[in-house]
KEKOLRO-676449 format. One line per field, with one value per atom (N, C-alpha, C, O, CB): residue number from 1; residue in three letters; atom name; z, y, x. Coordinates in Angstrom, 3 decimals, padded with zeros to 6 digits, always signed. Glycine has a CB too. Layout:
# residues N
n = [NUM;...]
res = [ALA;...]
atom = [CA;...]
up = [Z;...]
north = [Y;...]
east = [X;...]
***
This chain:
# residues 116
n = [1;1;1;1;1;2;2;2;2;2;3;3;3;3;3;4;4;4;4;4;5;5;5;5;5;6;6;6;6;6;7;7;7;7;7;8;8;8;8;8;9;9;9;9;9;10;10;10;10;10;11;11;11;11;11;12;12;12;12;12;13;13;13;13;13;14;14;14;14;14;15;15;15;15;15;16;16;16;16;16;17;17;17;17;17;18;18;18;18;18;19;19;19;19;19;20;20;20;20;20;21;21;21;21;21;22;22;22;22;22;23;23;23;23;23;24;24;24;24;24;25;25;25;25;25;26;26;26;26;26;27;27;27;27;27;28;28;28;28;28;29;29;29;29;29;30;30;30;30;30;31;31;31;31;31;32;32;32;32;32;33;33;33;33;33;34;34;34;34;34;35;35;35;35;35;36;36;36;36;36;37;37;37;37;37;38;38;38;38;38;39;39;39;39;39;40;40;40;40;40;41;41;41;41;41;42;42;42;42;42;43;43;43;43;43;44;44;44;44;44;45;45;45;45;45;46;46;46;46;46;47;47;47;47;47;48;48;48;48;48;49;49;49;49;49;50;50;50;50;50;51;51;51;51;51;52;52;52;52;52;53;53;53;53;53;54;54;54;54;54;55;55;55;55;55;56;56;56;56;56;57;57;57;57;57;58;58;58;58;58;59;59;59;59;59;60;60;60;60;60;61;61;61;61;61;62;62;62;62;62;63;63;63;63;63;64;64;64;64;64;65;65;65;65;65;66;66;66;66;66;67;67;67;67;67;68;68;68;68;68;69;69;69;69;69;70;70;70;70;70;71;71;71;71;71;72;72;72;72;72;73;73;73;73;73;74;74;74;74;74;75;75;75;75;75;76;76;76;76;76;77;77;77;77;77;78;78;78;78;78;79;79;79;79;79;80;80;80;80;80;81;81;81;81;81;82;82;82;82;82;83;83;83;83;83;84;84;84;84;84;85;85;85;85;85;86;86;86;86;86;87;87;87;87;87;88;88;88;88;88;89;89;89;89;89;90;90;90;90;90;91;91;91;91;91;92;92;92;92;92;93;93;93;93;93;94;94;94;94;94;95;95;95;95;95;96;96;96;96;96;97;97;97;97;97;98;98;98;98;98;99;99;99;99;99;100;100;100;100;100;101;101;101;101;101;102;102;102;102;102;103;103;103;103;103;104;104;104;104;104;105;105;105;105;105;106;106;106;106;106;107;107;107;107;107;108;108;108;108;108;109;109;109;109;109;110;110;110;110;110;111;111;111;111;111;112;112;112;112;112;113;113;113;113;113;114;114;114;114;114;115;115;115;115;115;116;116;116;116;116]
res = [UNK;UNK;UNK;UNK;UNK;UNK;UNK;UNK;UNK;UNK;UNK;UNK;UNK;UNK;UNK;UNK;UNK;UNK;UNK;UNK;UNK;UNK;UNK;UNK;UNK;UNK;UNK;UNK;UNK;UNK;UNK;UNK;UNK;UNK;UNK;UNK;UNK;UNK;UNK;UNK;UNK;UNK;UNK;UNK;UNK;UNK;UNK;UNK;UNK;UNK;UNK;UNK;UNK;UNK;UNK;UNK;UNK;UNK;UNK;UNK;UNK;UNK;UNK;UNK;UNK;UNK;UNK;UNK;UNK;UNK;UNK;UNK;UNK;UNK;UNK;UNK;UNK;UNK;UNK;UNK;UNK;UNK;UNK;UNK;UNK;UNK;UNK;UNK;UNK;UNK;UNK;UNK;UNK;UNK;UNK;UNK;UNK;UNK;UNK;UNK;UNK;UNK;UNK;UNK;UNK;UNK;UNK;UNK;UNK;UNK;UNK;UNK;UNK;UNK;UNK;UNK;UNK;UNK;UNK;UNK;UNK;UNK;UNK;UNK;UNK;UNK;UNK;UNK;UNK;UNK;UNK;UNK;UNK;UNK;UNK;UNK;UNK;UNK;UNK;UNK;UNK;UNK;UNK;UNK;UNK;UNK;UNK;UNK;UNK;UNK;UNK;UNK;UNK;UNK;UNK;UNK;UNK;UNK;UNK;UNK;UNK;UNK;UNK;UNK;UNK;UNK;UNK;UNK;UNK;UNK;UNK;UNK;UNK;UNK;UNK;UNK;UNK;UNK;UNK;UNK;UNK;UNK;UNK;UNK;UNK;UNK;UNK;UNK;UNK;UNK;UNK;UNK;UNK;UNK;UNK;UNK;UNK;UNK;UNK;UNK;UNK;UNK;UNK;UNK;UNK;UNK;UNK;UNK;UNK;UNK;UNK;UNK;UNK;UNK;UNK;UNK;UNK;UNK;UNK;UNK;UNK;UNK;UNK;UNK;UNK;UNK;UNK;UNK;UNK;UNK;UNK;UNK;UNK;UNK;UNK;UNK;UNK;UNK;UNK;UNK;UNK;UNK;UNK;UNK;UNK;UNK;UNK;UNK;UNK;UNK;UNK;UNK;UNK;UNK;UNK;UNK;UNK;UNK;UNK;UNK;UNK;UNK;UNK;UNK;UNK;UNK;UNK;UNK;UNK;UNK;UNK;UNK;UNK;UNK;UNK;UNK;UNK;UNK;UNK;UNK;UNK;UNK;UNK;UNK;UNK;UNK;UNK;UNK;UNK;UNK;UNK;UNK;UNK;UNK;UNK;UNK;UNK;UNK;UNK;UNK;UNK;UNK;UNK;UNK;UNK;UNK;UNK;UNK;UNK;UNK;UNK;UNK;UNK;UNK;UNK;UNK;UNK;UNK;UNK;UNK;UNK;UNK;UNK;UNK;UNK;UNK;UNK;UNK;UNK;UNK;UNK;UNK;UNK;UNK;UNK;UNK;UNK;UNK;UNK;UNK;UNK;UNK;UNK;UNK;UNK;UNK;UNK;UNK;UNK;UNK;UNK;UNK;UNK;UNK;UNK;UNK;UNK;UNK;UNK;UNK;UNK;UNK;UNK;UNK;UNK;UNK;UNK;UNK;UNK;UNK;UNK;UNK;UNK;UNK;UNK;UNK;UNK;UNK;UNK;UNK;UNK;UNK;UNK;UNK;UNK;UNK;UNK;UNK;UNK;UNK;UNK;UNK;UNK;UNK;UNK;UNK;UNK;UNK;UNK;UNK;UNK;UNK;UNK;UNK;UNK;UNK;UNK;UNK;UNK;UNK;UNK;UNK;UNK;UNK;UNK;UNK;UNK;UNK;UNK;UNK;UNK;UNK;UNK;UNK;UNK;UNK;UNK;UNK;UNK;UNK;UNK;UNK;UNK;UNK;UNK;UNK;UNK;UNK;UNK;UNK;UNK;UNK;UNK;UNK;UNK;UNK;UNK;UNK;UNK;UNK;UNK;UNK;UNK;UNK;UNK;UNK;UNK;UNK;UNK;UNK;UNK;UNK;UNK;UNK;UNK;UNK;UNK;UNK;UNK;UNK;UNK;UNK;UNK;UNK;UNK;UNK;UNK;UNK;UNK;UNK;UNK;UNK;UNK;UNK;UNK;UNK;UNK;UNK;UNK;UNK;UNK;UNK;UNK;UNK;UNK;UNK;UNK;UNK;UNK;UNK;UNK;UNK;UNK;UNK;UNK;UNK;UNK;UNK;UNK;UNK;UNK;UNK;UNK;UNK;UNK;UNK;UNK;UNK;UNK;UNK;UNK;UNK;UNK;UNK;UNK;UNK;UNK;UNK;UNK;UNK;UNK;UNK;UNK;UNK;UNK;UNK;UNK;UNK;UNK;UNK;UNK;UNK;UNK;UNK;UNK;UNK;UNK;UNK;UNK;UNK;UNK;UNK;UNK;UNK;UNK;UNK;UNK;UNK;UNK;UNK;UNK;UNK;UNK;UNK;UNK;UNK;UNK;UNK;UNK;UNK;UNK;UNK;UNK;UNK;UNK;UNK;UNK;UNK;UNK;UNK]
atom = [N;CA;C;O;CB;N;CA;C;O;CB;N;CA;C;O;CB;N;CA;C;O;CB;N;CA;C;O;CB;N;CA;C;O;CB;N;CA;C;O;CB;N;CA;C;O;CB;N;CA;C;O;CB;N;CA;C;O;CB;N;CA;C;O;CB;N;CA;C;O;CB;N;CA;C;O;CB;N;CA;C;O;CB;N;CA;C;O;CB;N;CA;C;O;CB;N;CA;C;O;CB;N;CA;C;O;CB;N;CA;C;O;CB;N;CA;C;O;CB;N;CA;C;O;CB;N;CA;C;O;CB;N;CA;C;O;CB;N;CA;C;O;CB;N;CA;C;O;CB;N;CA;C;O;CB;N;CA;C;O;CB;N;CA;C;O;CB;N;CA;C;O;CB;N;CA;C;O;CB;N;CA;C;O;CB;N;CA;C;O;CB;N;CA;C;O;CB;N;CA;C;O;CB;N;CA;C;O;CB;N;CA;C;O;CB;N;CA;C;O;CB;N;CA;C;O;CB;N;CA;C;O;CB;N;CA;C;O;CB;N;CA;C;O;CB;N;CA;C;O;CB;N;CA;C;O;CB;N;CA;C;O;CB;N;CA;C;O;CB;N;CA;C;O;CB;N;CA;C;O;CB;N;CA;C;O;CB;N;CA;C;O;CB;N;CA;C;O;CB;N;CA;C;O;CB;N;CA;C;O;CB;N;CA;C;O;CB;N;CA;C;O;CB;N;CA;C;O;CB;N;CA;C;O;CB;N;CA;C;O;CB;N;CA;C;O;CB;N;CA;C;O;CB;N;CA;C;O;CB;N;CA;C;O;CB;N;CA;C;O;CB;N;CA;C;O;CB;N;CA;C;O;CB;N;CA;C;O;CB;N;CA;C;O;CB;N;CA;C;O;CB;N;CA;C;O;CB;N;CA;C;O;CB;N;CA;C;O;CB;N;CA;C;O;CB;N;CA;C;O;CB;N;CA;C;O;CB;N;CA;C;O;CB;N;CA;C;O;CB;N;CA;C;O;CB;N;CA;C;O;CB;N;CA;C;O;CB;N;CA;C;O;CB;N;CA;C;O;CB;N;CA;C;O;CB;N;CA;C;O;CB;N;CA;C;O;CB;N;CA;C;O;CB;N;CA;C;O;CB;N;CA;C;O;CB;N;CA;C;O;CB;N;CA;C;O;CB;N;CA;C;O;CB;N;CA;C;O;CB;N;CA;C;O;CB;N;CA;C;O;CB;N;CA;C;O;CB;N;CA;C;O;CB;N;CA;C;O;CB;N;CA;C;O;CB;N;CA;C;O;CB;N;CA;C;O;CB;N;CA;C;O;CB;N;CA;C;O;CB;N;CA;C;O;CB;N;CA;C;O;CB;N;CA;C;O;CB;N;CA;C;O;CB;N;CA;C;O;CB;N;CA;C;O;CB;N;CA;C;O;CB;N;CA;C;O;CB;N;CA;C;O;CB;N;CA;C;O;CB;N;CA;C;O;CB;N;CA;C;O;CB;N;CA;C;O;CB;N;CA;C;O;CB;N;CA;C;O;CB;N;CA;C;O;CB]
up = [+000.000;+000.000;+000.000;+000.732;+001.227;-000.633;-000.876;-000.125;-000.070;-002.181;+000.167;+001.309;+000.475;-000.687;+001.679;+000.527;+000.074;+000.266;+000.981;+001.008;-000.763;-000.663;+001.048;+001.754;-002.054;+001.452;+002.717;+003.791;+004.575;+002.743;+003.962;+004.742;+004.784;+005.696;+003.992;+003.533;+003.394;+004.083;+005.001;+001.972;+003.291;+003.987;+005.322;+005.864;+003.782;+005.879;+007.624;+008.115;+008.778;+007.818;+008.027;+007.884;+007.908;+008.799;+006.787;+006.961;+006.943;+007.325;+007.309;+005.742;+007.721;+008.841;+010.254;+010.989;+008.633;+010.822;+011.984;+012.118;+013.227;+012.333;+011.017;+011.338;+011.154;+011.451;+011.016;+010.618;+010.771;+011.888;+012.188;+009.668;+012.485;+013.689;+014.952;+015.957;+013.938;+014.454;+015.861;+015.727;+016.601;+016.065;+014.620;+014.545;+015.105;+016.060;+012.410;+014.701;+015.048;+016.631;+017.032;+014.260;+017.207;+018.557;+019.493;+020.585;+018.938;+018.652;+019.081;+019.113;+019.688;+018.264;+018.310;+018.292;+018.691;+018.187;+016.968;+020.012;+020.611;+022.077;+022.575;+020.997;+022.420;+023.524;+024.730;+024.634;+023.703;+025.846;+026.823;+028.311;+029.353;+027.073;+028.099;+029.048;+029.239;+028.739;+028.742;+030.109;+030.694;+029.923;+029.627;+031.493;+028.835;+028.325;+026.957;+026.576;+028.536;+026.294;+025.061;+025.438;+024.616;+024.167;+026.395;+026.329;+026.488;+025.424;+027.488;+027.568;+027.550;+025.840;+025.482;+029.216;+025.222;+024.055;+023.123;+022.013;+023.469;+023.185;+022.364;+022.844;+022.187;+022.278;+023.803;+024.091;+023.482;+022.866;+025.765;+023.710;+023.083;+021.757;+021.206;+023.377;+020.985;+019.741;+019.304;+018.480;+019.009;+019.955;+019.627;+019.624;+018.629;+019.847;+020.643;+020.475;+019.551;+018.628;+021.431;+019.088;+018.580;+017.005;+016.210;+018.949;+016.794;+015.448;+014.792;+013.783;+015.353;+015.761;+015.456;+015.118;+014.292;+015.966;+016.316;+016.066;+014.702;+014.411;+016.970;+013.881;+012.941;+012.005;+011.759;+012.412;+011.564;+010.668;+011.078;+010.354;+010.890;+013.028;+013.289;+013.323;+013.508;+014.501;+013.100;+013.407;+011.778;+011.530;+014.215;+010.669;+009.726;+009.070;+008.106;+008.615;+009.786;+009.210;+010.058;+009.362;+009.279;+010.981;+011.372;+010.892;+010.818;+012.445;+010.151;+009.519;+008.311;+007.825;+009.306;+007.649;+006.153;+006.281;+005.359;+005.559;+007.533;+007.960;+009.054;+009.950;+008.710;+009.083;+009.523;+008.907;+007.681;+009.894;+009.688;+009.876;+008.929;+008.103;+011.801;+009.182;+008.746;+008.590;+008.964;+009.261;+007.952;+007.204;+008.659;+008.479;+005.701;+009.511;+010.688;+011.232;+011.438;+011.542;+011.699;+012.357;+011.398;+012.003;+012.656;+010.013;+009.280;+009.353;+009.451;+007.867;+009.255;+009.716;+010.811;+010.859;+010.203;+012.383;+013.101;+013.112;+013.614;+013.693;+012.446;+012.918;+012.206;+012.602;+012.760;+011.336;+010.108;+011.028;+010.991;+008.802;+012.274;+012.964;+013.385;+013.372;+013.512;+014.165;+015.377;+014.529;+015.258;+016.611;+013.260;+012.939;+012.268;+012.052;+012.031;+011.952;+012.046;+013.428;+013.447;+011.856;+014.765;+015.801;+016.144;+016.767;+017.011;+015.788;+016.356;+015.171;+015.450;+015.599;+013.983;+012.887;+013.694;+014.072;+011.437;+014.126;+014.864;+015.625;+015.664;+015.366;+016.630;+017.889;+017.672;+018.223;+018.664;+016.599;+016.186;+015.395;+014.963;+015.703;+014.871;+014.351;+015.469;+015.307;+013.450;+016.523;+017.737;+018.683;+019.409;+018.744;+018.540;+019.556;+018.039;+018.203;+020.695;+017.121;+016.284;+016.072;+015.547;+015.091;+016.112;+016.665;+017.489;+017.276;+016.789;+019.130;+020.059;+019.866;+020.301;+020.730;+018.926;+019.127;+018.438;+018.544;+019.069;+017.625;+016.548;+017.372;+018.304;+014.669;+017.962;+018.534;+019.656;+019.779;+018.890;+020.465;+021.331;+021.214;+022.137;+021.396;+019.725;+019.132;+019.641;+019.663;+018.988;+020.260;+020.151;+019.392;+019.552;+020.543;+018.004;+016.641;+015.597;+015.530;+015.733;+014.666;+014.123;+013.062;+012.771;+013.973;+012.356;+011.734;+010.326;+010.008;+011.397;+009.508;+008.529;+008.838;+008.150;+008.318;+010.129;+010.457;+010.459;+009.812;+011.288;+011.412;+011.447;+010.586;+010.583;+011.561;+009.466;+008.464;+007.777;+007.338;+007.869;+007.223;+006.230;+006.651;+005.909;+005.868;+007.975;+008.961;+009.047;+008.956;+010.430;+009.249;+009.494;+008.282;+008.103;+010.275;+007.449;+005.747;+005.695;+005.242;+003.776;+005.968;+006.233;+006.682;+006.135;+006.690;+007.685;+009.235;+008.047;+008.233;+011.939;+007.573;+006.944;+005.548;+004.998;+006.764;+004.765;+004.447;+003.926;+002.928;+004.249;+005.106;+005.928;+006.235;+005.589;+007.692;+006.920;+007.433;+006.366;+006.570;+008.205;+005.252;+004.153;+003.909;+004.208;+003.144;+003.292;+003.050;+003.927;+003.388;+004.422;+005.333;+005.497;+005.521;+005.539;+006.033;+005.516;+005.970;+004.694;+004.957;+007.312;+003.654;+002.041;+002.095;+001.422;+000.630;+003.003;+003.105;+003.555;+002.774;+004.399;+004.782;+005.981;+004.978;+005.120;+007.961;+004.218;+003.298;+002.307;+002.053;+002.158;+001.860;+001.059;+001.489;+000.675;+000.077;+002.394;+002.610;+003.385;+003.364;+003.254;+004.113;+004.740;+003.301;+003.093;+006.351;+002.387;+000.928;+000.352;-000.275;-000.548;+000.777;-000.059;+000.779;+000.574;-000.474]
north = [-001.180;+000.000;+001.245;+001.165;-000.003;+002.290;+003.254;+004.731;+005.192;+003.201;+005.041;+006.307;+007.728;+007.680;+006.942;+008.483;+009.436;+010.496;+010.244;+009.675;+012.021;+012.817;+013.318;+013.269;+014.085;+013.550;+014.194;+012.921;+013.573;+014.349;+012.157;+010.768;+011.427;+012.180;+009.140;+011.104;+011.321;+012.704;+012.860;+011.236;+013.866;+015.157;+015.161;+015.379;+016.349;+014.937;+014.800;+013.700;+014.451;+013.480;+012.813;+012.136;+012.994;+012.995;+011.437;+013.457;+014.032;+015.353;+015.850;+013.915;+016.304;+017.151;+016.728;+017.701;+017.733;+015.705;+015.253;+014.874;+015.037;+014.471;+014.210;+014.359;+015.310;+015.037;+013.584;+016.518;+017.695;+018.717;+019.775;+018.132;+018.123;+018.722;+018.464;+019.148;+019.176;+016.579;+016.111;+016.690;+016.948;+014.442;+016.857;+017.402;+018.906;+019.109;+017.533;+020.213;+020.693;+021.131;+022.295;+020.858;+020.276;+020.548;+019.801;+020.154;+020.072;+018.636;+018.501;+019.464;+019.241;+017.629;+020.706;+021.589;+023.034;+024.090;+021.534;+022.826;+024.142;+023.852;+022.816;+024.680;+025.270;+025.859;+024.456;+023.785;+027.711;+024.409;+023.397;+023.933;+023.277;+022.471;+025.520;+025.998;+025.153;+024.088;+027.229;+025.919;+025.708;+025.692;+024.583;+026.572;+027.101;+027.377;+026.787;+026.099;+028.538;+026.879;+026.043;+024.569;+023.754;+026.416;+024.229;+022.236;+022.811;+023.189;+020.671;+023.227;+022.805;+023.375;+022.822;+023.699;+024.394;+024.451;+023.700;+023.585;+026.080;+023.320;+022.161;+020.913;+019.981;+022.187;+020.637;+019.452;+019.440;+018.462;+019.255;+020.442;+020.716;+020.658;+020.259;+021.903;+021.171;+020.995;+019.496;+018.893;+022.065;+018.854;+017.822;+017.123;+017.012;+017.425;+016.582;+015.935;+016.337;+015.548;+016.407;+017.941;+018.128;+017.698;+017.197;+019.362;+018.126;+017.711;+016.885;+016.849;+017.454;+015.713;+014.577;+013.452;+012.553;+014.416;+014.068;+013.658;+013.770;+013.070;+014.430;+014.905;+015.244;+014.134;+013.645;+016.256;+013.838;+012.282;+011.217;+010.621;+011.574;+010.923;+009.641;+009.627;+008.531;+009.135;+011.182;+011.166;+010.808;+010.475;+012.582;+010.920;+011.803;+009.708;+009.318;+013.848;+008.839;+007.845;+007.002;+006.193;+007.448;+007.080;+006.590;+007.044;+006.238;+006.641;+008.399;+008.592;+007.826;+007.505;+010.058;+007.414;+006.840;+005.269;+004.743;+006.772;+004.674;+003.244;+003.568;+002.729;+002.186;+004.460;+004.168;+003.769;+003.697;+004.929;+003.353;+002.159;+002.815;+002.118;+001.951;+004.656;+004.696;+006.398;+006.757;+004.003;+007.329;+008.253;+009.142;+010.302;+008.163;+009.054;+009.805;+009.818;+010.873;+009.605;+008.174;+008.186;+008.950;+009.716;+006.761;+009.109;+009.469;+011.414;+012.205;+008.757;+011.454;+013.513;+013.612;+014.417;+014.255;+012.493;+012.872;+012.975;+013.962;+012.588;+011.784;+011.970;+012.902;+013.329;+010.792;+013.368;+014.249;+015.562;+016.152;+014.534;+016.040;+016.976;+017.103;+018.191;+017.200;+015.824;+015.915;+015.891;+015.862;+014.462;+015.894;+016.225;+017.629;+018.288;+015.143;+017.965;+019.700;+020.547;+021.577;+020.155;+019.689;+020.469;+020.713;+021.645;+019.706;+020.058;+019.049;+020.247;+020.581;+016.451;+020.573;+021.307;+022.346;+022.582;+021.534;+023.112;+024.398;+024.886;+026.052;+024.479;+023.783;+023.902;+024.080;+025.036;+023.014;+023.124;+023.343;+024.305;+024.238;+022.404;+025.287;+026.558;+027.807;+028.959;+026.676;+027.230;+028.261;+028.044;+028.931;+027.776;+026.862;+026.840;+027.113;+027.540;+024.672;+026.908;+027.408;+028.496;+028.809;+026.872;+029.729;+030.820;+031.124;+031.877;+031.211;+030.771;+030.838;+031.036;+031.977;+029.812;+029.621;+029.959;+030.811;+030.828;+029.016;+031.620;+032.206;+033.260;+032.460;+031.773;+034.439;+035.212;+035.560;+036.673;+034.902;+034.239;+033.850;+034.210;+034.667;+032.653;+033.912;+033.792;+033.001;+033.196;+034.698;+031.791;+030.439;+029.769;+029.137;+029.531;+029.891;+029.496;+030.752;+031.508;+027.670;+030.611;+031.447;+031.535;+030.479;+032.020;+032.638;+032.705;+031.744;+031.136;+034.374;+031.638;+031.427;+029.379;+028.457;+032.213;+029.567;+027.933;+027.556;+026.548;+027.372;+028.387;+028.829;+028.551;+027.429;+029.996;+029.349;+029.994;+029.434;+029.672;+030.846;+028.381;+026.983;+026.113;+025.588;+026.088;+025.813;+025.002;+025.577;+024.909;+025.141;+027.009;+027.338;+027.380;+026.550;+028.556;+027.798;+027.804;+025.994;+025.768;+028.653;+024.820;+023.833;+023.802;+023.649;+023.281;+023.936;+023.562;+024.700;+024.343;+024.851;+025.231;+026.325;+025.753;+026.148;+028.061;+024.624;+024.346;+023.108;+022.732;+024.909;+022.630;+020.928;+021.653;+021.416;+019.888;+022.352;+022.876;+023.165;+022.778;+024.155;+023.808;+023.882;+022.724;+022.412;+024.282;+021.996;+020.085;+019.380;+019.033;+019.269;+019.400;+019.137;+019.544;+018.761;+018.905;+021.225;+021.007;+021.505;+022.493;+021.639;+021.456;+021.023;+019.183;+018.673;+021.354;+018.496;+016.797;+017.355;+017.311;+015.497;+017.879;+017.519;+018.269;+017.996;+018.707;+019.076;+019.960;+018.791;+018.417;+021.534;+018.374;+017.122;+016.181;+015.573;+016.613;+015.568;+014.469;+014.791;+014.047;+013.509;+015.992;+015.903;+016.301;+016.101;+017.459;+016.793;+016.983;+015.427;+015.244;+017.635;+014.606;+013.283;+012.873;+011.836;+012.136]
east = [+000.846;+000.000;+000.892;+001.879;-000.963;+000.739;+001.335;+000.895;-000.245;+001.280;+001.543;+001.523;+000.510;+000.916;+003.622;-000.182;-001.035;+000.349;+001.318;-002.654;+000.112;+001.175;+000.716;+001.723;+001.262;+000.075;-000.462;+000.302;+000.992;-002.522;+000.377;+001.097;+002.201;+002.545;+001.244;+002.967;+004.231;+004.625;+005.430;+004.538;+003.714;+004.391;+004.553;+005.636;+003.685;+003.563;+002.938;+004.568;+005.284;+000.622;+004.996;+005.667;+007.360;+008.210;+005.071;+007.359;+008.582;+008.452;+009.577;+009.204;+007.468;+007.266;+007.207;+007.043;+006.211;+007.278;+007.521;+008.628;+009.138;+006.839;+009.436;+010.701;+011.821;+012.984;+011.007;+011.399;+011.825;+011.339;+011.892;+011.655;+010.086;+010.541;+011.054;+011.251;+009.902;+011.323;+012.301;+013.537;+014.366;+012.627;+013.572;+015.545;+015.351;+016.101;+016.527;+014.397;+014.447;+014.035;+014.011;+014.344;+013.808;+013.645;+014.848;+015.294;+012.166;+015.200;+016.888;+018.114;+019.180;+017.427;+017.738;+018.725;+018.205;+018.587;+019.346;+016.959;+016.975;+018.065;+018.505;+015.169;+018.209;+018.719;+018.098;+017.071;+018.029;+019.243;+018.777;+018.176;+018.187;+020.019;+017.565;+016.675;+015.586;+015.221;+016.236;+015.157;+013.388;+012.857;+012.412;+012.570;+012.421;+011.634;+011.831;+010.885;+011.475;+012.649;+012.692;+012.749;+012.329;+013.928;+013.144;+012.173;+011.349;+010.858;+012.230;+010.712;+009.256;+008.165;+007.125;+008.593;+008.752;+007.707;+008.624;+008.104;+007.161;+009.451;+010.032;+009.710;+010.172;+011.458;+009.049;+008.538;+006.821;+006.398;+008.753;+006.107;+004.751;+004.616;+003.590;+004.286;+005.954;+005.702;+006.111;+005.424;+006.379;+007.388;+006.907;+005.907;+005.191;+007.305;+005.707;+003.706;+003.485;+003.683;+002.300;+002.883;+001.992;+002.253;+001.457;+001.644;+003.879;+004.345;+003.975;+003.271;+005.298;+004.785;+004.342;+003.147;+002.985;+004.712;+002.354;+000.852;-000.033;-001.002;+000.135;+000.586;-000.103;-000.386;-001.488;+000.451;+000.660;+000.910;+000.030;-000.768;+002.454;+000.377;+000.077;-001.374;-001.903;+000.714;-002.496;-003.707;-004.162;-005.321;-004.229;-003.086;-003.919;-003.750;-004.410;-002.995;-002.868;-002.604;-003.853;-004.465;-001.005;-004.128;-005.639;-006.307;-007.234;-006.169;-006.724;-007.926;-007.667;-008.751;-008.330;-006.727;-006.624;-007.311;-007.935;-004.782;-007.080;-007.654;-008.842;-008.944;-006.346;-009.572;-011.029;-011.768;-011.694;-011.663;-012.806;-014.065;-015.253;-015.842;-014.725;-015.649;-016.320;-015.754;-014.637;-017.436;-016.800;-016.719;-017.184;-016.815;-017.592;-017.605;-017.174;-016.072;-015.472;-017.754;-015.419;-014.074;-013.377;-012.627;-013.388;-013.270;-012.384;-012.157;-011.219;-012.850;-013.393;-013.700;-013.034;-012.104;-015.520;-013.497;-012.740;-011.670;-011.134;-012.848;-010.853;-009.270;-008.819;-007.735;-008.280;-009.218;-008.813;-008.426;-007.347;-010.203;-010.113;-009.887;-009.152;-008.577;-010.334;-008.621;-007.396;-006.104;-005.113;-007.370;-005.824;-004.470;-004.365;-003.348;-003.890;-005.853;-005.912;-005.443;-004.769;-007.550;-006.089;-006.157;-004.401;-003.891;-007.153;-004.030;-002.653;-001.363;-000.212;-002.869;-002.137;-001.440;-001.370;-000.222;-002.091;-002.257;-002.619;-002.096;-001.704;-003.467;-001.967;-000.758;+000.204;+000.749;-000.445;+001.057;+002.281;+002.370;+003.520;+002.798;+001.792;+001.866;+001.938;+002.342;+000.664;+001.459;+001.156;+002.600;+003.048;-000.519;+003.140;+004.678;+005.776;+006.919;+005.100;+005.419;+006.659;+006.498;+007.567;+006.982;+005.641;+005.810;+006.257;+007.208;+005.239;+005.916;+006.155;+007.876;+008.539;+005.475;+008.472;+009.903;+010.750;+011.977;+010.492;+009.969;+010.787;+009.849;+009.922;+010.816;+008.935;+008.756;+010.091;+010.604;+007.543;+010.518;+011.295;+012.737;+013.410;+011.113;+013.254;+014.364;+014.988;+016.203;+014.967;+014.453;+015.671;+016.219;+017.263;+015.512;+015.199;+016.262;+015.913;+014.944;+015.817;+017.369;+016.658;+015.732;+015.171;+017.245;+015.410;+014.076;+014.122;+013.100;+013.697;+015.343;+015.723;+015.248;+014.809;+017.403;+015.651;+014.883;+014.028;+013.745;+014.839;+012.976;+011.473;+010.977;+010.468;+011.104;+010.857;+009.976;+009.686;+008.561;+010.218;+010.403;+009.966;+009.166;+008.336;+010.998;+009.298;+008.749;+007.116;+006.086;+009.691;+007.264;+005.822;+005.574;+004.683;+005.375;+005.803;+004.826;+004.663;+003.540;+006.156;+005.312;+004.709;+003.733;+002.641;+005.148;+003.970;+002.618;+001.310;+000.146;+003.326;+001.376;+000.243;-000.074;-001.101;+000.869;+000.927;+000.370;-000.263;-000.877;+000.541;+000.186;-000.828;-001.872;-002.893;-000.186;-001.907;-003.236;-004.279;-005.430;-003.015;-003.978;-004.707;-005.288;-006.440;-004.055;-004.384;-004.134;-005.822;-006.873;-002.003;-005.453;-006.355;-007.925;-008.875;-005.976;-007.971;-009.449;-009.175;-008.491;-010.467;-009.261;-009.794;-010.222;-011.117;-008.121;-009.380;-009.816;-011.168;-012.119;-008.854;-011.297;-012.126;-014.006;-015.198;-011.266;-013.352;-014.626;-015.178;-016.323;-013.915;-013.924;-014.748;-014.964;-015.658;-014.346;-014.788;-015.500;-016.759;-017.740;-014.686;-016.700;-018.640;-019.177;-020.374;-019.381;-018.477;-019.444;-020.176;-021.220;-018.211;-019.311;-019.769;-020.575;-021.206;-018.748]
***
């Protein structure tokens, strides 16, 4: 079975943001929103790969939500760190035009499928 482009991206946006949270500052404050964004990073993929194997056309909206909700967050702590300046922006900025545009990605999924 072959991975959807949305898998894959989600996929290799989570592992760009383990690396990038491996290479913040070893304060307080950057773990801890380098720890939030992980989860949240990561989750994105692992929600959006349960919605690809649900049961039915609700579970599927739902999980769809939760790797929207999950996109959101991680748009809200990768701000957080580039507001912060723990990395710099030139790092950031690719990362967030990602996360913005998974987010698209999905709720264009989440529009069509309550359409069908």
């Amino acid at each position: 079975m072959s991975e959807t482009v949305l898998e894959s991206r989600t996929k290799e946006y989570a592992r760009r943001i383990i690396r990038l949270c491996a290479a913040l500052p070893r304060g307080p404050a950057a773990r801890v929103l380098g720890d939030q964004l992980l989860r949240s990073g990561t989750s994105i993929g692992a929600n959006y790969r349960e919605a690809m194997r649900s049961r039915s056309k609700a579970e599927f909206i739902a999980k769809l939500g939760d790797s929207l909700k999950e996109a959101s967050e991680s748009e809200y702590w990768l701000e957080l760190l580039s507001d912060e300046s723990f990395l710099p922006v030139n790092r950031l900025q690719p990362l967030l035009e990602e996360t913005r545009e998974i987010t698209a990605m999905l709720i264009a999924s989440i529009k069509t499928a309550r359409s069908r």
